[in-house]
C-alpha positions, 0 to 999 in steps of 0.5 A, spaced: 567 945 751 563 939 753 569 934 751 574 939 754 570 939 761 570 931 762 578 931 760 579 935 765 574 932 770 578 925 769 586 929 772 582 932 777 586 929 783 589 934 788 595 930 790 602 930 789 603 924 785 610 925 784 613 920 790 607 915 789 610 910 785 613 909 793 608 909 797 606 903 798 598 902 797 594 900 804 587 897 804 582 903 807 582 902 815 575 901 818 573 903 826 578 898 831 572 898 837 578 895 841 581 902 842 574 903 846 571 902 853 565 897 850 558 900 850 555 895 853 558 897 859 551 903 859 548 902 866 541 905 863 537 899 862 539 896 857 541 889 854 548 888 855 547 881 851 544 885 845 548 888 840 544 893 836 546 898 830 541 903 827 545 904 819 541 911 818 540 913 811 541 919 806 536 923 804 536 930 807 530 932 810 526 927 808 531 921 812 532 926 818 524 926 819 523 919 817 529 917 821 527 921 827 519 917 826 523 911 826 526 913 833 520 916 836 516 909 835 521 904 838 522 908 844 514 908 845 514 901 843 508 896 844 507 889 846 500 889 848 498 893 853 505 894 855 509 900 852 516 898 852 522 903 850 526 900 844 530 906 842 535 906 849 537 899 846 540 902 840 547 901 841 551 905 834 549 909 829 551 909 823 549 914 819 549 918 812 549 925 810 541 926 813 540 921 817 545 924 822 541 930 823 536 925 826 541 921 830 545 928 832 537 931 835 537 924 839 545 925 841 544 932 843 537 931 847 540 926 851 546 929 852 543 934 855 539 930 859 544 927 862 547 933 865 541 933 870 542 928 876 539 922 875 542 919 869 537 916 863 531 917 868 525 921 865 529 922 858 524 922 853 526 923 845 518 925 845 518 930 850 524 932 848 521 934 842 514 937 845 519 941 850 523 944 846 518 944 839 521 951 837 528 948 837 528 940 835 522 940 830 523 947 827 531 945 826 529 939 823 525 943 817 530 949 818 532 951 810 540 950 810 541 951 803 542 959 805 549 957 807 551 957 799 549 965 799 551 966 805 559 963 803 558 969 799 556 975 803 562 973 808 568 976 808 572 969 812 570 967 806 574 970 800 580 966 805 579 959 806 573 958 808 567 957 804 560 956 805 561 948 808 564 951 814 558 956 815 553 949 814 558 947 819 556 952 824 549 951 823 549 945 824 552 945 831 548 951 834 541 948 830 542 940 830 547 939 836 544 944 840 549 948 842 546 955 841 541 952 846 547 949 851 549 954 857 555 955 855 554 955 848 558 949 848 559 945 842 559 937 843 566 933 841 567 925 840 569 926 847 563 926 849 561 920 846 567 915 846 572 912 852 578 911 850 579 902 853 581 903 860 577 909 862 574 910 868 568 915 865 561 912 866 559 910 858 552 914 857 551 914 850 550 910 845 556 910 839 555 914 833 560 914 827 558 919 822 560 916 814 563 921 809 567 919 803 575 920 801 575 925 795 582 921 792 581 914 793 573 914 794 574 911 801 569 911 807 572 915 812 568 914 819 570 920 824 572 916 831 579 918 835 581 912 832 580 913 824 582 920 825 589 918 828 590 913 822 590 918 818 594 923 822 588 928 823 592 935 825 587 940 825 580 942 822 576 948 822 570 949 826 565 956 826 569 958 819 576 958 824 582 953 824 583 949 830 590 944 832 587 937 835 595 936 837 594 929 840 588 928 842 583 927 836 577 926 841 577 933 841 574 934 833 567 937 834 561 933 832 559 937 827 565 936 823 562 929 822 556 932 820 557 937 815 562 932 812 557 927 812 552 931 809 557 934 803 553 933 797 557 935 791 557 941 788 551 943 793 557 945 798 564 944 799 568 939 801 570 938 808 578 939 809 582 936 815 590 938 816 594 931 816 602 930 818 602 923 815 608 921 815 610 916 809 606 921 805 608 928 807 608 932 800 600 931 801 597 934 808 590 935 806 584 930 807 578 932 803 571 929 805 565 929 801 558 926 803 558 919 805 553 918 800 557 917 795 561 910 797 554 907 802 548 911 802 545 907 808 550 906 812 550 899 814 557 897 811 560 901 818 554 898 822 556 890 820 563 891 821 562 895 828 557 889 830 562 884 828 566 886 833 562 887 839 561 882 845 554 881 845 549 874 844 545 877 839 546 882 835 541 886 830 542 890 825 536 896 823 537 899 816 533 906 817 532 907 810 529 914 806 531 911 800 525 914 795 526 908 791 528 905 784 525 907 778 522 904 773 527 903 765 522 906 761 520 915 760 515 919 757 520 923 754 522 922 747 528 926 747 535 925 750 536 928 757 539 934 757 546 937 759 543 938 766 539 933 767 545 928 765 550 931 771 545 931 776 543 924 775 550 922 774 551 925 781 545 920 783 546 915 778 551 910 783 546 911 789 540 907 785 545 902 783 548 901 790 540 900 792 537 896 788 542 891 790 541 892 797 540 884 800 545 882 795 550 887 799 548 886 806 547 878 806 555 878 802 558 883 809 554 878 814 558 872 818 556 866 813 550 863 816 553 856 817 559 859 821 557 857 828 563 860 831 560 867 830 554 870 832 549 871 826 546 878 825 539 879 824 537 885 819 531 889 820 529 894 814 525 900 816 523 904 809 517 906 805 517 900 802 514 897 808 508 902 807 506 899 801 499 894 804 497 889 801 491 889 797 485 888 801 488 890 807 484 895 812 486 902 810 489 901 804 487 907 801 491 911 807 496 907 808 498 908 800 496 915 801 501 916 805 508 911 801 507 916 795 506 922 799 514 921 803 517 918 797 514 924 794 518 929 798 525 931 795 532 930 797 532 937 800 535 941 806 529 945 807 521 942 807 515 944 810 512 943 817 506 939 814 511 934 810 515 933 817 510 931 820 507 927 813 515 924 814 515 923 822 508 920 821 512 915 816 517 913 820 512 910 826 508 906 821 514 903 818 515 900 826 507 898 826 508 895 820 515 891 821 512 890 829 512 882 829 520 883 826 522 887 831 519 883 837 522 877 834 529 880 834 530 886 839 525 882 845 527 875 844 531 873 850 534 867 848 542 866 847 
């Protein structure tokens, strides 16, 4: 039985493969910034000669409060006895499954805010979770893992729709908001980017959410311009099928998100309805967790940087990784059946991680390149709790790197790991703060 489930494992694609043998093979597309207004163009005080991309790992609720930590301490940022706010300088996310939860609280909070007059001013990611604590924080701890058995009560269900979908809707009233927005209204790519050429104000910063193709194993980042090379027709959005026609800015936010956060097996992959003309007996794309090909979401993030105009350019990797294990085990028995699924599922993330810097490094402009602008690399981990011996409260400090590597990879946590996580997040800021000034505040070209 076993055997027979890994032979059918191996033809598990989807496609009509009978005309591929003519179809030509293209290189996965990425993010063109060109088909957009720079986002340098924000008139909200930030530096328009810096370039700074936030890549926001995976992890569930572990990475959205460890990552929401994160963006609370650079937005409260002190240099002596000045206080100054870092996060407005975060030009694009590049996030993963969890770690867009975190960027969708930020997005949604401020999206709102700028509904106000008056622009940026008074905009406070902190406040904004003390205001509205019953809706940010709460929803950041809420359990979604329900939605598997609720894709089992619902009647749209036993269609084709599927419990993916009720996440989806989830995610867009709780995360982004919506339910909480007079009118309910969901937040679409429209209220992100500007086309090149617009004349809209741009306000906000550029998020891309990062899932992975289920046939080639592709990266795929919901912008209007992704979506257009892959003919994006259509989607579904609160568990009903909607028609994009030519205008992909219209794809909800959470579409991204809940694709973003697909974890295998866990939920459902997301699909989008194609007319792909080279490849018409094949109008489905099927998306799973971006996990699965970057689980931090730096690989977007290098390429969106490469392409900026800005001087100085900076990358934070915003990483909940719990960390590598060690070779050895206390077992003396082989892992079980079930165990050796749910690792095989995991196995590649620990692989792709250990060799984190080698990955980077490769992706960044040469260092003797003096025709492009270098990238600096700042990481934001629990790696960076982790004090020397000696130091003063070392005991704490070690208290808390075990305490939030020790929360699982979940959709569901308690209020006293949120704030064990958040309180993470701020002192991996402290403990990199000498880094960050040296990058994000010098002034030098």
């Amino acid at each position: 039985m076993v055997f027979a489930a890994f032979a059918l494992a191996g033809c598990s694609t989807m496609r009509d493969v009978s005309r591929d043998h003519l179809l030509p093979v293209d290189d996965p597309p990425t993010v063109d910034l060109g088909a957009y207004r720079s986002v340098q163009d924000r008139d909200d005080g930030q530096n328009p000669d810096l370039a700074v991309a936030a890549a926001m790992s995976g992890g569930g609720h572990r990475a959205a409060n460890f990552g929401v930590g994160v963006l609370l301490a650079l937005e409260s940022f002190s240099v002596g006895e000045e206080t100054l706010d870092l996060l407005r300088e975060i030009d694009y996310f590049s996030t993963v499954s969890g770690g867009g939860f975190a960027a969708g609280v930020y997005i949604s909070s401020l999206y709102d805010h700028l509904q106000l007059p008056g622009g940026r001013t008074g905009y406070s990611l902190a406040r904004a979770l003390q205001r509205d604590r019953k809706r940010l924080l709460v929803n950041l701890e809420r359990d979604y893992h329900d939605t598997v058995f609720g894709g089992l009560l619902c009647l749209r269900c036993f269609g084709t729709a599927d419990a993916g979908d009720i996440l989806e809707r989830k995610l867009d009233r709780y995360v982004l908001g919506a339910k909480y927005r007079d009118p309910r209204r969901s937040m679409t790519l429209r209220d992100i980017f500007h086309p090149a050429g617009s004349t809209a104000p741009v306000t906000m910063p550029y998020w891309v959410a990062n899932a992975t193709v289920y046939e080639n194993g592709a990266r795929f980042q919901f912008t209007p311009d992704m979506l257009a090379r892959y003919d994006v027709t259509g989607y579904t959005h609160y568990l009903k099928k909607h028609t994009l026609g030519g205008d992909r800015y219209d794809l909800p936010l959470a579409v991204g998100l809940k694709a973003s956060a697909s974890f295998p097996v866990a939920f459902p992959a997301t699909t989008l309805c194609c007319q792909p003309g080279r490849d018409a007996l094949n109008p489905y794309l099927h998306l799973m967790d971006g996990g699965l090909v970057d689980n931090m979401g730096y690989r977007t993030a290098i390429e969106l940087l490469k392409q900026d105009r800005a001087r100085r350019k900076v990358l934070l990797i915003i990483d909940a990784y719990k960390g590598v294990s060690l070779p050895h085990s206390r077992s003396e028995y082989s892992p079980a059946g079930a165990q050796v699924g749910y690792r095989i599922m995991n196995i590649s993330l620990d692989n792709d991680h250990s060799r984190l810097d080698t990955n980077v490094r490769a992706l960044l402009p040469p260092a003797d390149q003096t025709d492009v602008t270098p990238i600096e690399v700042i990481t934001l981990s629990f790696n960076a709790l982790r004090p020397a011996p000696g130091t003063p409260d070392t005991d704490a400090m070690f208290a808390l790197y075990h305490d939030a590597r020790a929360v699982p990879t979940s959709l569901n946590i308690t209020r006293r790991e949120q704030e064990l996580l958040m309180d993470a997040g701020r002192a991996a800021v402290q403990a990199q703060s000498a880094e960050i000034m040296g990058h994000l505040l010098s002034r030098q070209p």
